[in-house]
C-alpha positions in Angstrom: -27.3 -119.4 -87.9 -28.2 -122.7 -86.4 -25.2 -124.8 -85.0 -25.9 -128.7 -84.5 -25.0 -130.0 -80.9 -25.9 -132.9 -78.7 -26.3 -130.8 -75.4 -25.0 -127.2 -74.2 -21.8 -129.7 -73.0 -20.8 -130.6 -76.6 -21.2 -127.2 -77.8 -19.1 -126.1 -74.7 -16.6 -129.3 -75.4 -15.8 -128.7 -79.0 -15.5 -124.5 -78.2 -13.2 -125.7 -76.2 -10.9 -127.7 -78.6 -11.6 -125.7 -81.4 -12.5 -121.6 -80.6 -8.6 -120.3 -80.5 -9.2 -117.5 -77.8 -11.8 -120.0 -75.9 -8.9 -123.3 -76.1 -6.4 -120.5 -74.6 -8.6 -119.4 -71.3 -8.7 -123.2 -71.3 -5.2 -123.6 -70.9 -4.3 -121.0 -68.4 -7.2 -121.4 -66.2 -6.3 -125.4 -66.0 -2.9 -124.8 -64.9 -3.7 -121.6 -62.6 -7.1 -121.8 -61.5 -9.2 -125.0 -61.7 -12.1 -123.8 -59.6 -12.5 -120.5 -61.8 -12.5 -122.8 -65.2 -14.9 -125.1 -63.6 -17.2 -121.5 -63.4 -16.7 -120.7 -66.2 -18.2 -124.1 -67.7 -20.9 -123.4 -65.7 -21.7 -120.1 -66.6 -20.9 -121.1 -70.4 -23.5 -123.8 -70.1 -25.9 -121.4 -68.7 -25.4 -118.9 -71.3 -25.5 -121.9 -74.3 -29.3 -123.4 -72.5 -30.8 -120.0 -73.6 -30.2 -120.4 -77.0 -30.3 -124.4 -77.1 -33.3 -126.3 -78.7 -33.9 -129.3 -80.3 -30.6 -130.2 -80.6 -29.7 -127.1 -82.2 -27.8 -123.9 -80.8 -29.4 -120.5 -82.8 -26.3 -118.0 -82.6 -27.7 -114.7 -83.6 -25.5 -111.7 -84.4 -25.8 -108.4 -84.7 -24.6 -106.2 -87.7 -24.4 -102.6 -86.8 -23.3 -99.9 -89.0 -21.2 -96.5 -87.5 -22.2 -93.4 -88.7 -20.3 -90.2 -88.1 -21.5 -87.4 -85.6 -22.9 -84.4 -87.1 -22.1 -80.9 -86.8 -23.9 -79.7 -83.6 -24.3 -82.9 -82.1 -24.3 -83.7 -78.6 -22.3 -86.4 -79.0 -19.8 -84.8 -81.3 -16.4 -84.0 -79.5 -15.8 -81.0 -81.0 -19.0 -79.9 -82.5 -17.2 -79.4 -85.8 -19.2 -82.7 -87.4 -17.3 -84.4 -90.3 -14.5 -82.5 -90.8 -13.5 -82.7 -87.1 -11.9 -85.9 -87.0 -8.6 -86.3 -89.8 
């Protein structure tokens, strides 16, 4: 998905007004910790510049399915597979 923006700033800016969680971190960090939000605009930017072009910010995502361990597997708890979990 492409996301228009003028620079990794204006994607930051409107993240900022609009992403609930994001507007929240916001709010503490600018009435407990100025230095630590100013950080984390930096690092946010950084993060942004790898995925900005042309005026344009690519968020990719990943869509991953779970799958249940099998009988016997090393990663099954209890090596009873599918029926070991309620």
């Amino acid at each position: 998905m492409w996301v228009a923006a003028l620079s990794t700033a204006h994607m930051r800016n409107t993240a900022e007004r609009r992403a609930g969680p994001f507007v929240k971190v916001v709010e503490t960090l600018a009435a407990t910790d100025p230095a630590a939000l100013e950080t984390l605009r930096w690092d946010y930017d950084a993060i942004v510049a790898d995925y900005f072009e042309n005026n344009l910010v690519r968020q990719d995502y990943l869509i991953t399915r779970a799958h249940q361990a099998l009988a016997g597997s090393p990663r099954s708890k209890s090596g009873l597979g599918r029926n070991a979990y309620p």
